[in-house]
LOROVO-44629 format. One record per residue (C-alpha): residue number from 1; x negated, z negated, y negated; residue in one letter. Coordinates in steps of 0.25 Angstrom, whole numbers. Example, Ala and Ser with C-alpha at 12.3 -4.5 7.8 and 13.67 -1.06 7.14 Angstrom:
<pts>
[1; [-49; -31; 18]; A]
[2; [-55; -29; 4]; S]
</pts>
This chain:
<pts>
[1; [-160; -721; -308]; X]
[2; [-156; -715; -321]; X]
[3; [-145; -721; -330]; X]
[4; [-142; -707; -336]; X]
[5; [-126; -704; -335]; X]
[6; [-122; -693; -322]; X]
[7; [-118; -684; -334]; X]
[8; [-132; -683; -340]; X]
[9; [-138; -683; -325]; X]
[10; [-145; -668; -319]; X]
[11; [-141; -663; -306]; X]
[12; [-150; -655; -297]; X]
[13; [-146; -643; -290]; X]
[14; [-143; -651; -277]; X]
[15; [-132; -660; -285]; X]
[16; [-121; -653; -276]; X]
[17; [-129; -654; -263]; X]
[18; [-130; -669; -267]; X]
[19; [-115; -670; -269]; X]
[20; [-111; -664; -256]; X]
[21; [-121; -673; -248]; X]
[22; [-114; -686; -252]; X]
[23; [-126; -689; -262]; X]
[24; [-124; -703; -270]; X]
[25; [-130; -697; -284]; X]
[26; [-136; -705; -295]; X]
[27; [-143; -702; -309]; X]
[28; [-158; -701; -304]; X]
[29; [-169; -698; -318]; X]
[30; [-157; -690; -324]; X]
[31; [-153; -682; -311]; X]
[32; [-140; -684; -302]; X]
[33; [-147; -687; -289]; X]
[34; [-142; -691; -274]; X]
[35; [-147; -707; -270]; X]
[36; [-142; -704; -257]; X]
[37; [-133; -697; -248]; X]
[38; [-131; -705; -234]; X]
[39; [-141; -716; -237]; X]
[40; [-153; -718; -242]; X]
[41; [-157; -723; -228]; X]
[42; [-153; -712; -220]; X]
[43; [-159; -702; -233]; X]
[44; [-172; -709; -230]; X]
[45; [-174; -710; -216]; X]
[46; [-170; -694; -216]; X]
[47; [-182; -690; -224]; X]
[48; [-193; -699; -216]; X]
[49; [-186; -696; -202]; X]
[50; [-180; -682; -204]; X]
[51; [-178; -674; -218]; X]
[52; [-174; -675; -230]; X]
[53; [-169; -669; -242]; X]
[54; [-169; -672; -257]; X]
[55; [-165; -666; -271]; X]
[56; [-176; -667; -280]; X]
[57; [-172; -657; -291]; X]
[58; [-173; -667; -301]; X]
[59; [-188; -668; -300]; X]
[60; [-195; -659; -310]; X]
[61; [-201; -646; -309]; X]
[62; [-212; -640; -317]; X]
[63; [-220; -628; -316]; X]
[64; [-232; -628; -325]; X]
[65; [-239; -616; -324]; X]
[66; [-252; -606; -331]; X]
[67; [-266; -607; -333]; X]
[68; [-269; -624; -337]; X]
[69; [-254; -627; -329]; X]
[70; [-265; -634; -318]; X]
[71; [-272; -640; -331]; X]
[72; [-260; -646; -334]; X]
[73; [-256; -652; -322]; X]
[74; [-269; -659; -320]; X]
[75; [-271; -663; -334]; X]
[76; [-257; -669; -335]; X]
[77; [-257; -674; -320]; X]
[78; [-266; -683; -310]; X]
[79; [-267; -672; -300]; X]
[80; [-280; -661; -303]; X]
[81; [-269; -650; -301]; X]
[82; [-279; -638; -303]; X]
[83; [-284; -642; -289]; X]
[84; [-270; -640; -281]; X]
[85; [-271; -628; -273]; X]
[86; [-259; -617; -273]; X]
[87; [-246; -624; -267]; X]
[88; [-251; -639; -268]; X]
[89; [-242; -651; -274]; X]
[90; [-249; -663; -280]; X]
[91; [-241; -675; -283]; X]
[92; [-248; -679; -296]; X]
[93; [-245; -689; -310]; X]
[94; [-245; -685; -324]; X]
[95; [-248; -696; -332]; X]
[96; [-249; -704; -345]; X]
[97; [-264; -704; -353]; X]
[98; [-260; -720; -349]; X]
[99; [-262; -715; -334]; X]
[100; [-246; -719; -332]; X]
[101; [-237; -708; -323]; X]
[102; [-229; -701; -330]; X]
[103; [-224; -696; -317]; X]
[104; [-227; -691; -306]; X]
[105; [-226; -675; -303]; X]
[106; [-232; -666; -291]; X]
[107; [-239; -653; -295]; X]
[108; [-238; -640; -285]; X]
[109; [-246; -627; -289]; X]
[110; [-240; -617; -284]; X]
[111; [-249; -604; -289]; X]
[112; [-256; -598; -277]; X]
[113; [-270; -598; -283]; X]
[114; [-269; -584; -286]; X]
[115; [-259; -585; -297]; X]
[116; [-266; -584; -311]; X]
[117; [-258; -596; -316]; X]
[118; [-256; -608; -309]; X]
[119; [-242; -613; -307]; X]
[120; [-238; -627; -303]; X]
[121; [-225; -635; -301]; X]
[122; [-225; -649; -306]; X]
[123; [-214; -659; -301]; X]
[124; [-212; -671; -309]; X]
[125; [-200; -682; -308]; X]
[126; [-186; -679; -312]; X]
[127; [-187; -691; -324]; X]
[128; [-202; -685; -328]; X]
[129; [-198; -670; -328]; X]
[130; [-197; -666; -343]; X]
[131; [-207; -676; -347]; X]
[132; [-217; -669; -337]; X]
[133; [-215; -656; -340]; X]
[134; [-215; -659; -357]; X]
[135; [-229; -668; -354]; X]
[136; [-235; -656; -347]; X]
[137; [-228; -646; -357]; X]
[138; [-236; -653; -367]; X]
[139; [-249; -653; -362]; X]
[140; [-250; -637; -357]; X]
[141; [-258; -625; -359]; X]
[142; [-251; -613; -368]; X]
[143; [-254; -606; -352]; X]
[144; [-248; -617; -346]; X]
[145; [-231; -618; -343]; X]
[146; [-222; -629; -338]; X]
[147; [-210; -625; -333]; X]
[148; [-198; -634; -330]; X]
[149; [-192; -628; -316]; X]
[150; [-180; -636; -314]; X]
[151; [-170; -627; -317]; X]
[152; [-174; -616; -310]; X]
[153; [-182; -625; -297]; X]
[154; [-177; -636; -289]; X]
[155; [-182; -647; -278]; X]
[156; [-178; -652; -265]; X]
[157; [-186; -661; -255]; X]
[158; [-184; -660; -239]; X]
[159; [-192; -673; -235]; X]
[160; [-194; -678; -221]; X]
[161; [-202; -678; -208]; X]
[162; [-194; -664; -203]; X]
[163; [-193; -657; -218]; X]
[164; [-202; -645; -214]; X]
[165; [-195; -643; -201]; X]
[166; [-182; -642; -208]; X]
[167; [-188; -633; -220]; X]
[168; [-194; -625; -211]; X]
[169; [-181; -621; -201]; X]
[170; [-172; -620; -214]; X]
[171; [-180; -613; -222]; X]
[172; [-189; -605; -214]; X]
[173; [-201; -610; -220]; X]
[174; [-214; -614; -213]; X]
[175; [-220; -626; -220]; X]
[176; [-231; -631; -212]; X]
[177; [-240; -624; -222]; X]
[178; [-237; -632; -233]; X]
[179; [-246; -646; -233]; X]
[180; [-243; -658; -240]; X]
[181; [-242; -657; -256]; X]
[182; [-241; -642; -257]; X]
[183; [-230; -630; -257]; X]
[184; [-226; -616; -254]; X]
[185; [-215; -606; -257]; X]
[186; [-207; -604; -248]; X]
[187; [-195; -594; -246]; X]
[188; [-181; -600; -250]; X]
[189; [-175; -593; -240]; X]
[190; [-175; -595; -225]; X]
[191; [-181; -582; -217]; X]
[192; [-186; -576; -229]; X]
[193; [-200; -575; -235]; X]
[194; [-214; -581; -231]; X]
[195; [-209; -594; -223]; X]
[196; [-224; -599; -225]; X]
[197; [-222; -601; -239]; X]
[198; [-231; -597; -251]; X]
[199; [-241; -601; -262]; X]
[200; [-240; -595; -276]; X]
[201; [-231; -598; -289]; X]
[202; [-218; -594; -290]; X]
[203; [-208; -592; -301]; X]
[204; [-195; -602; -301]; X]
[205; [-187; -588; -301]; X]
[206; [-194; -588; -287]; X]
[207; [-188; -600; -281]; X]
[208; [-175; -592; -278]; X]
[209; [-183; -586; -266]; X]
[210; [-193; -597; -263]; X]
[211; [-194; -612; -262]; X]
[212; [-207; -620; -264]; X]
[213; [-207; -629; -254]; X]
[214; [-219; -641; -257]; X]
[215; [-222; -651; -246]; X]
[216; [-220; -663; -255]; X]
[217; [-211; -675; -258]; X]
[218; [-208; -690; -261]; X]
[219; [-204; -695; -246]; X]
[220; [-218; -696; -239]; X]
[221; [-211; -687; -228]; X]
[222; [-214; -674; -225]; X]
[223; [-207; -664; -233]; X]
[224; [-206; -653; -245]; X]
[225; [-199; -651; -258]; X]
[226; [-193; -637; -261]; X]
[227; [-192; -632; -274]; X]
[228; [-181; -621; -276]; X]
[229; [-172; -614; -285]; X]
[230; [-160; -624; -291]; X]
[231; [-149; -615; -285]; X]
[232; [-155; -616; -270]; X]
[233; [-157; -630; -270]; X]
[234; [-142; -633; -264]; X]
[235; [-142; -625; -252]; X]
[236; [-158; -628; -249]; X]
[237; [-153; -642; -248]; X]
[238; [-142; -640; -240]; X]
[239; [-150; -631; -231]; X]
[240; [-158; -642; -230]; X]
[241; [-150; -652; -226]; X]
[242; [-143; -643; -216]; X]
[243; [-157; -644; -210]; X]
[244; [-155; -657; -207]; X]
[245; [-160; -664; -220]; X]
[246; [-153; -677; -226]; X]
[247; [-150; -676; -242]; X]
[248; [-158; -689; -248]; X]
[249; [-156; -694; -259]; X]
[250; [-165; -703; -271]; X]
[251; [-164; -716; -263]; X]
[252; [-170; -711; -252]; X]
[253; [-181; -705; -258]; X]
[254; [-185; -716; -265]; X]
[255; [-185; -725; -253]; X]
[256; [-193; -714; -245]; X]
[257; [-203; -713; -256]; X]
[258; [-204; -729; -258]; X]
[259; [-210; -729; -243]; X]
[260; [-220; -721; -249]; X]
[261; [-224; -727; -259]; X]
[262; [-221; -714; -269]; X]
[263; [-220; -716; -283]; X]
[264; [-207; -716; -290]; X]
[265; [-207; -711; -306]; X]
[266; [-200; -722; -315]; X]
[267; [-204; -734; -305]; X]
[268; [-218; -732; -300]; X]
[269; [-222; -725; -313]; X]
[270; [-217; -725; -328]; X]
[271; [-228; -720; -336]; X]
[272; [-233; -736; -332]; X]
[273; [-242; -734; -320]; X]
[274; [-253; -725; -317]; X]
[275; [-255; -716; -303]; X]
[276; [-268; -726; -301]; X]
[277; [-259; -739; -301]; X]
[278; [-247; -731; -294]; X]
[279; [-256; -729; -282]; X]
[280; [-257; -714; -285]; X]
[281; [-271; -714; -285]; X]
[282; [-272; -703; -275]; X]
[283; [-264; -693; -284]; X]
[284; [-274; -694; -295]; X]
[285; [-284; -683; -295]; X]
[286; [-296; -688; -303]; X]
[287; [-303; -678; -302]; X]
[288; [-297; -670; -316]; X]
[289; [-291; -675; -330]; X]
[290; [-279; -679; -331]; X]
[291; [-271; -688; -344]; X]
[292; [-271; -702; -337]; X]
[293; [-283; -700; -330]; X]
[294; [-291; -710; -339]; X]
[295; [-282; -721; -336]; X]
[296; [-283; -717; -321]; X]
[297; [-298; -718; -321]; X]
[298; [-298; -731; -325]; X]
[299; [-289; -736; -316]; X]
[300; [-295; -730; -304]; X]
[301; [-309; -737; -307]; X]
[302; [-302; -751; -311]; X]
[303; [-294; -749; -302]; X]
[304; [-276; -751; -309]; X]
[305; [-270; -764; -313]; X]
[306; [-258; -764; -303]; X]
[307; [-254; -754; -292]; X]
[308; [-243; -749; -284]; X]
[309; [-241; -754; -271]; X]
[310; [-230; -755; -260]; X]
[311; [-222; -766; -257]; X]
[312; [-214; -772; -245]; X]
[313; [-203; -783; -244]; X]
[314; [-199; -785; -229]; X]
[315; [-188; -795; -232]; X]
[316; [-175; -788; -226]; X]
[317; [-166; -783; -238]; X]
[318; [-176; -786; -250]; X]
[319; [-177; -774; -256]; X]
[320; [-186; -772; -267]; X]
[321; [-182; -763; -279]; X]
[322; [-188; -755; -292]; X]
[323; [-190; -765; -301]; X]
[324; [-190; -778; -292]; X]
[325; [-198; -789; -295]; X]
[326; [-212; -792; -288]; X]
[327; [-220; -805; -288]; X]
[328; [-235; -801; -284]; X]
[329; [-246; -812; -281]; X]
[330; [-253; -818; -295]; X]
[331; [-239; -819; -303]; X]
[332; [-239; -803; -303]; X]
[333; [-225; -797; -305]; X]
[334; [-220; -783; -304]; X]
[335; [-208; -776; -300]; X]
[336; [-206; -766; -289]; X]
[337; [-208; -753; -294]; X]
[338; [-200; -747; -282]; X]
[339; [-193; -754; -270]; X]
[340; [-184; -752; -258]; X]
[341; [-181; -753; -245]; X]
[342; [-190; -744; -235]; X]
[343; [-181; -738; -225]; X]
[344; [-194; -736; -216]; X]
[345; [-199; -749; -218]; X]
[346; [-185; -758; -219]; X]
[347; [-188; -766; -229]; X]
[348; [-191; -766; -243]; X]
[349; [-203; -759; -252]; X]
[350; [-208; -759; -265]; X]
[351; [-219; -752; -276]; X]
[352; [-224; -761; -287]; X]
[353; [-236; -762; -295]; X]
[354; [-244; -773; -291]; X]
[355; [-259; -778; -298]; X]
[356; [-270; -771; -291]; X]
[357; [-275; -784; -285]; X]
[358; [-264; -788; -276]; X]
[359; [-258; -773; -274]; X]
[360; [-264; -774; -261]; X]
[361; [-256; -773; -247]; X]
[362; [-251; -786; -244]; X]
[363; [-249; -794; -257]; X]
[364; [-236; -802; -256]; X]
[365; [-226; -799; -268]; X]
[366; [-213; -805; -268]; X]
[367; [-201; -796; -273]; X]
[368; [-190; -803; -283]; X]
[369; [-177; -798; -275]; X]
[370; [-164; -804; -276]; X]
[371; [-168; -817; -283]; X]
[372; [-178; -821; -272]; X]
[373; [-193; -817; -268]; X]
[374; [-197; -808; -256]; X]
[375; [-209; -805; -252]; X]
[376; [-216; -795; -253]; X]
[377; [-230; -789; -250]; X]
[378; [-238; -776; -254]; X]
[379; [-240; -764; -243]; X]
[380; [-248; -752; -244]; X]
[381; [-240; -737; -247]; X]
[382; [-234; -730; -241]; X]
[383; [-225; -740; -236]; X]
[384; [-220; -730; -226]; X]
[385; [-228; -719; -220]; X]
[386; [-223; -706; -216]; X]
[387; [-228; -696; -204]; X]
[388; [-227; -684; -214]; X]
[389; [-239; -675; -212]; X]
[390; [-247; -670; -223]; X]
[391; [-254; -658; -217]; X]
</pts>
């Protein structure tokens, strides 16, 4: 969390929503953001059984657009982004030349094919944002603009095993057509419009009559994020929630997306690990250049030092935490790079980087917690998995 004072804090368009909904609010990478509204429990086990919603206007939201944006993107990222296809998202790292993630973003094109210049909408954490956006500033063609959207564009995610159902009957939309990773306009007002959805770039002027709704997000669920004018995003969300979506708030979403195993910018990665020894290896397109990729190579033929793995403690009430010390086999010792309880488990999880040789499934660790050992023993990721479809 932040240490920045609530005066100096940002509020997202949904700051009122989060007020009237009872949300406990707290400095989160400068912006004022709900931890929960009922409980972090009840938030949580609303987005695997049922549907939830989330404010994530504080992400950042970048449209890079002309003749080398695709360029760009792939020379500054890990994903080979002249290859996505018209409406495809790909989550993807931008990197150090040391191979070290500087965070990580996902990349949507959203041109149609047709369109003479390509257009794409890059997503990168809240803390990252100007950084990301100065970085590829710095590195693009005189054809080439980055554009910062977030006065003018906002972001919600509905999340959960019934998020198209509800989407569909409150907004009239039909989203079976979107598969996982990609996106389509759509119209931003029930009865009105194509309920299909469409390809092609659009203006941010334009988001006063459409949404683009992209089947993506940070909860291994089923569900979609939906970008929008700042001025909608208030009744959206109530719409939304009258549907019969609970609000959720930052503590949930970071247990949901510890069940995973997901990534976390600032404690998984700070500009200290690389996607290889993160366990990202399958976001890693080889197959292009890209600055870090030298590093990259040589760790994929030695093989890296240490890598990420998952954790378990099944003692009751121990409860490992960011930054909790970790005993390994050899004298190793690390800390926990994220740690909680697992709702869906019940009991207590952990990511930690462990050396290559015993980061195996199965090695016993011993977690320092409350001035005694527990043990502890390595699982593979996910540590929960979901029935959310990908077709």
């Amino acid at each position: 969390m932040s240490a920045a004072a609530p005066a100096e804090l940002q509020r997202t368009p949904l700051y009122e929503f989060h007020r009237r909904h009872g949300a406990h609010l707290v400095p989160f990478a400068g912006w004022e953001m709900p931890l929960y509204y009922s409980s972090i429990l009840a938030e949580h086990r609303a987005v695997r059984e049922s549907v939830g919603l989330f404010d994530v206007a504080h992400m950042g939201v970048l449209r890079i657009e002309g003749g080398h944006a695709a360029a760009l993107l792939a020379r500054r990222t890990t994903a080979n982004v002249p290859k996505l296809v018209p409406g495809q998202a790909r989550y993807t790292f931008l990197l150090e030349s040391t191979g070290h993630i500087v965070d990580d973003l996902l990349v949507t094109r959203l041109d149609d094919g047709a369109a003479l210049v390509p257009t794409f909408l890059t997503v990168p954490n809240a803390a990252r944002a100007s950084e990301i956006e100065e970085i590829l500033r710095q590195h693009r063609s005189p054809d080439t603009t980055v554009e910062r959207l977030n006065d003018r564009a906002t972001l919600v995610a509905v999340q959960g095993p019934g998020s198209r159902e509800l989407l569909e009957r409150t907004f009239g939309w039909d989203l079976s057509g979107i598969a996982f990773y990609h996106a389509r306009w759509f119209p931003a007002s029930p009865g009105t419009g194509e309920g299909t959805g469409r390809l092609g770039p659009h203006p941010p002027e334009g988001l006063a009559e459409e949404f683009l709704v992209s089947r993506t997000g940070y909860t291994g669920e089923l569900g979609y994020e939906i970008l929008m004018r700042p001025e909608r995003a208030d009744a959206v969300a109530e719409a939304i929630v009258r549907a019969g979506a609970q609000p959720v708030g930052l503590g949930a979403r970071d247990t949901l997306r510890l069940e995973k195993g997901f990534l976390l910018s600032g404690q998984e990665f700070h500009r200290d690990r690389t996607p290889l020894e993160a366990g990202q290896d399958r976001f890693v397109d080889f197959d292009h250049d890209f600055v870090g990729r030298a590093v990259l190579d040589q760790q994929r033929a030695e093989g890296p030092a240490e890598r990420l793995v998952g954790l378990e403690v099944t003692e009751p009430g121990a409860i490992p935490r960011h930054g909790t010390p970790i005993q390994a086999p050899g004298g190793v010792r690390t800390t926990a790079t994220s740690g909680g309880p697992s709702p869906g488990l019940g009991h207590g999880i952990a990511l930690a980087y462990l050396p290559r040789a015993i980061a195996v499934a199965g090695t016993e660790v011993a977690f320092s917690l409350r001035g005694h050992d527990v043990p502890g023993r390595v699982v593979p990721l996910p540590f929960v998995k979901s029935a959310r479809t990908r077709t």
